[in-house]
N, C-alpha and C positions, 0 to 999 in steps of 0.2 A: 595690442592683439592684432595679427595679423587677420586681415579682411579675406575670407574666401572665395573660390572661386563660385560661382553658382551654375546649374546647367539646369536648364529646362527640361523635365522629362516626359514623356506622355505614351512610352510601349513601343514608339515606332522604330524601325532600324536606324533610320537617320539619328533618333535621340540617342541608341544604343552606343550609335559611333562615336559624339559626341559626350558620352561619360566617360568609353577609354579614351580619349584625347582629351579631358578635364584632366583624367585620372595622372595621366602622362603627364602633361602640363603642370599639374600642383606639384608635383615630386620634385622636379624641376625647380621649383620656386619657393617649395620647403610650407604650401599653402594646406588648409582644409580646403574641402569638397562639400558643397550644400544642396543637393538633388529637391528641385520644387514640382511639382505635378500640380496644376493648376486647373482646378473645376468649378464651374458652375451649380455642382450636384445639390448643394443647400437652396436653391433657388427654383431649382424645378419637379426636387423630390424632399423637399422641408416640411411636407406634414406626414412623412413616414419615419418612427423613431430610429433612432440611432443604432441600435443595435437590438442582438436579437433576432427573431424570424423575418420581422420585415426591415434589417437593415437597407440602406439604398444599396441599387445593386452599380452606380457610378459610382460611389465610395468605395465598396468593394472593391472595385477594380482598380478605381484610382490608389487606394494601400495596397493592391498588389504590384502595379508598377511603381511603384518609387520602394520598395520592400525589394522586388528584385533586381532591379537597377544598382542600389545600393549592394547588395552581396555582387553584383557585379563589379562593381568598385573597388569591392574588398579585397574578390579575389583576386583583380588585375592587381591591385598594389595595397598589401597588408599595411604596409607602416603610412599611408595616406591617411587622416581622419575624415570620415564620411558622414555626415547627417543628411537625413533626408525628413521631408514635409509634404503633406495635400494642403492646396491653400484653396478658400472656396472663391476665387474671384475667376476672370478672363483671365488667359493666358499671358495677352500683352501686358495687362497692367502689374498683374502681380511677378510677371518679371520685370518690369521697369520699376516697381518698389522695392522690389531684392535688388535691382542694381545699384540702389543708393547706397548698400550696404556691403557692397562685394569689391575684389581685387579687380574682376569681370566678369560677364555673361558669354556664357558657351550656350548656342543653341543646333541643332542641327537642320541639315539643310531643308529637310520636309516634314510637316508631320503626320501623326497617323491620323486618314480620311481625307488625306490631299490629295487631289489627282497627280497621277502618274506620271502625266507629260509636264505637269509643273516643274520649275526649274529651281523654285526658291518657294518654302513655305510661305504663306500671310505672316505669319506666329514671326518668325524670323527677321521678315524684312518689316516690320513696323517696330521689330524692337531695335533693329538696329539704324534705325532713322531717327527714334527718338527718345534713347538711351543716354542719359548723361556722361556714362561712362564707357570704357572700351565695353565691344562687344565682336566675339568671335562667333561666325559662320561654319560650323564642320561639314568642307566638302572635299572634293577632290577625289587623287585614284590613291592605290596602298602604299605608293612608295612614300607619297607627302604626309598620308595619312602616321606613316611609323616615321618620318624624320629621317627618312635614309638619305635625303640629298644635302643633307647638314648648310643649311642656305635657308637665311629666309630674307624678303625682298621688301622693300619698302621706295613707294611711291612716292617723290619727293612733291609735295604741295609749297604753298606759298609761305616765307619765313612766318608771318601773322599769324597763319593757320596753321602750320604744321610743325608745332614746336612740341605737344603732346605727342603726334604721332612719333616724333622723333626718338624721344625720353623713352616710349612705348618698345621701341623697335632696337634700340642698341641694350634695352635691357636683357629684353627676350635674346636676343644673340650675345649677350654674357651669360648667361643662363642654360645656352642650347652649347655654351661653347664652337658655335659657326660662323660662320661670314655672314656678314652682311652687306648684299647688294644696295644698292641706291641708287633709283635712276630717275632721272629729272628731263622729262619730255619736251619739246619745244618744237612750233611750227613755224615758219617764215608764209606771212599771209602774202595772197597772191599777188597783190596789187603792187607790192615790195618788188622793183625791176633792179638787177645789177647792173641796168644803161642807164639807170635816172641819175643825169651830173649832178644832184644835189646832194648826193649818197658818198659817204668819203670812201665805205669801203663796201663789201659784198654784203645785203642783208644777211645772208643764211648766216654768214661767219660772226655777226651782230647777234644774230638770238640764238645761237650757239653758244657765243660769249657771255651773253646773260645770263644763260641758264646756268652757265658755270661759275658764276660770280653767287647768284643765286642761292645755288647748294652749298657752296663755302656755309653763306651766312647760316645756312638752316640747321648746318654739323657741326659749328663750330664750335658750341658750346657743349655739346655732348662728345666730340672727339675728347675735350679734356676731359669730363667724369668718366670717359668711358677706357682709357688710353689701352687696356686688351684683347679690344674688339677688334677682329680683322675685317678692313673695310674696304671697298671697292664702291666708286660712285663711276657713273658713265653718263651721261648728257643723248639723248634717241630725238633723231628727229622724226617727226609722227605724230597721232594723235595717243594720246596718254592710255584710252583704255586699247587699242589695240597693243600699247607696249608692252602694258601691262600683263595683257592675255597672254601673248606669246611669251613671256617670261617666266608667267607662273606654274610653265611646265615643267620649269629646274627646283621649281621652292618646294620649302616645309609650311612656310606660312606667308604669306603676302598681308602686307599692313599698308594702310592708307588712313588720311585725315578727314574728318569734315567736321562742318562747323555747324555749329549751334547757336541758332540766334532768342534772346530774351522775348518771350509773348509770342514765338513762331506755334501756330497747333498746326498737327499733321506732317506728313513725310520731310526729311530734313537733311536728304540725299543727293549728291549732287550726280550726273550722268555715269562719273567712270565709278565711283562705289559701286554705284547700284549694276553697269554691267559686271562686274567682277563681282559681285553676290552671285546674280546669276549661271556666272561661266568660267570663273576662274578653274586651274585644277590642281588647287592647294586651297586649305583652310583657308579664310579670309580674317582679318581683323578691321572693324573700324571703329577711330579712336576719336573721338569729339574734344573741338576744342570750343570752349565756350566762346561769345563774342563779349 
């Protein structure tokens, strides 16, 4: 049985956008839709019965947003299967126990009763810090938002670590029928002179070349399963997440890797994930590869 997508919901716009872009995405992938609203409501209104006059009134609400989120679903795309659930735990965890059971987590970028200037809800950035499995971010503006730049981009990390991401990212681009970019950053540190005689040739042309040696290794095995993907790699010199940034103004989705280490508790994000949560402007994906 194919494993569903899951998307956290909670009323807010950002979770709204976030079920059409499930919605979008599982059709795509021939996936169900598992809508979770996660409350605390048994815990803080548990000696008032279940139904009836004094139903809780956080239940209440929490069945009517996953009740209308759902017909939202529906009506964006009839032949998707949709189910939805109130589960009574934290948001974080009872998505991080839905993710053990899903294709991935879709959350949006904020949610409701987050402040405004926030860039990235809590809810979001703790699940995708320490989410076993992929998890997508819904952000960006409309064009990424509907897939009109038929491109999605992928962050090339280190062969070790970003072999998931890999698999992750030429899927989705057989699937979206688009290109996929791949771009593999690299800095020449400063101390690196092209007058030091002990240097046989130009640093920068040295970690240029590595970076491309690199990405070889990191596609290599996915160019073969994947041989209909059109693909485009390019080597940027620069720091990764500014590449990134500027890049993800062309994307439908930008994908990147991180790692997950056994007995780590707490955030499991390394600098340019976590800026591209924040500021990317395309969806984000990040794909854990375990250690």
């Amino acid at each position: 049985m194919e494993l569903p997508l899951v998307v956290g919901v909670d009323g807010s716009d950002g979770s709204l956008t976030a079920v059409d872009w499930a919605v979008d995405e599982a059709a795509r992938h021939g996936l169900p839709v598992r809508l979770v609203y996660a409350s605390l409501w048994e815990r803080y209104e548990g000696g008032v019965p279940s139904d009836g006059p004094g139903r809780p009134s956080e239940r209440v609400m929490a069945e009517h947003v996953v009740a209308s989120a759902a017909e939202r679903a529906r009506r964006r795309n009839p032949e998707v299967k949709v189910s939805a659930e109130v589960v009574p735990e934290d948001a974080v965890s009872a998505l991080l126990d839905e993710g053990r059971n899903a294709s991935f987590l879709v959350t949006g970028s904020r949610g409701r009763g987050e402040l405004a200037g926030l860039l990235l809800g809590s809810v979001g950035l703790a699940v995708a810090s320490r989410a076993h499995g992929p998890v997508v971010v819904v952000r960006g503006d409309k064009a990424a938002l509907a897939g009109t730049h038929e491109r999605i981009l992928l962050g090339a990390g280190e062969p070790a670590t970003g072999g998931e991401a890999v698999r992750f990212a030429f899927r989705e681009a057989e699937a979206r029928g688009c290109t996929l970019d791949v771009v593999r950053a690299w800095r020449c540190p400063a101390h690196e002179s092209a007058d030091d005689p002990h240097l046989a040739q130009d640093p920068a042309h040295r970690h240029e070349q590595r970076a491309s040696e690199l990405l070889d290794r990191l596609l290599e095995e996915a160019v073969l399963d994947h041989p209909g993907v059109r693909l485009r790699t390019v080597t940027v010199e620069g720091p990764a997440r500014r590449v990134l940034l500027n890049r993800s103004a062309a994307a439908d989705l930008l994908i990147v890797g991180a790692q997950r280490r056994k007995g780590h508790i707490g955030l499991q994000l390394g600098r340019v994930a976590h800026t591209l949560l924040h500021h990317a402007d395309c969806p984000v994906a990040i794909v854990p590869q375990q250690a």
